[in-house]
N, C-alpha and C positions, 0 to 999 in steps of 0.2 A: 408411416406410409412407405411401404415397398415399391419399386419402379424397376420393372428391366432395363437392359440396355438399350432394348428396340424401342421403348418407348418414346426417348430423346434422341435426337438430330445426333449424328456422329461425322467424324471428317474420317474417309478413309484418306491417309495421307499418299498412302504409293500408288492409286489412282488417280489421286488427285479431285476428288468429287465430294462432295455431302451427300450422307446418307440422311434421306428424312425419317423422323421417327414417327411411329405410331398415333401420336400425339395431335399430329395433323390429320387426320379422317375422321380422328374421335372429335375434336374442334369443328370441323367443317360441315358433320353430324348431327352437332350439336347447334351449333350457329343456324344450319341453313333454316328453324322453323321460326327467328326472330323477324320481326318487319325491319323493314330499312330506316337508317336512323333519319330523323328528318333537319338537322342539324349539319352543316360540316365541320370536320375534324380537321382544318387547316390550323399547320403550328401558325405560331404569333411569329410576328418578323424577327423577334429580339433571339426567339428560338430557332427559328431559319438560322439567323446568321450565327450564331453560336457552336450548328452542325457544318455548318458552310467552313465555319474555320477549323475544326476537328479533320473534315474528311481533306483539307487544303494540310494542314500539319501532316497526315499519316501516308495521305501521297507523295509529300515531297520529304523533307527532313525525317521525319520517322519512319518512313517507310520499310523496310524486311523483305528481304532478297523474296521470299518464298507468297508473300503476299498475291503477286498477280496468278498466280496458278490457281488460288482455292477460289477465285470469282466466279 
């Protein structure tokens, strides 16, 4: 399978922005004729707290000078 560039999300860095790729309007195309799920998709706590301490480690101790720009 072949894929352009445009197709996926790119980071322009000296902007500072994400470029979204193509991928998102073929997805949202594609998605809008499904019905709504009737289920929710809420993580499990044990999965909550597991990102709770990821995104807690890479804001404080790991965090990378250049991080808050590409938000």
């Amino acid at each position: 399978m072949y894929i352009t560039h445009r197709c996926v999300d790119f980071e322009d860095v000296q902007q500072r922005v994400v470029v979204p790729g193509a991928w998102r309007t073929q997805l949202r195309t594609a998605m809008g004729s499904l019905p709504p799920a009737r289920h929710s998709n809420h993580a499990s706590r044990k999965a909550e707290a597991i990102r709770n301490a990821y995104a807690q480690l890479f804001e404080t101790t790991e965090a990378v000078p250049w991080q808050d720009h590409m938000i």
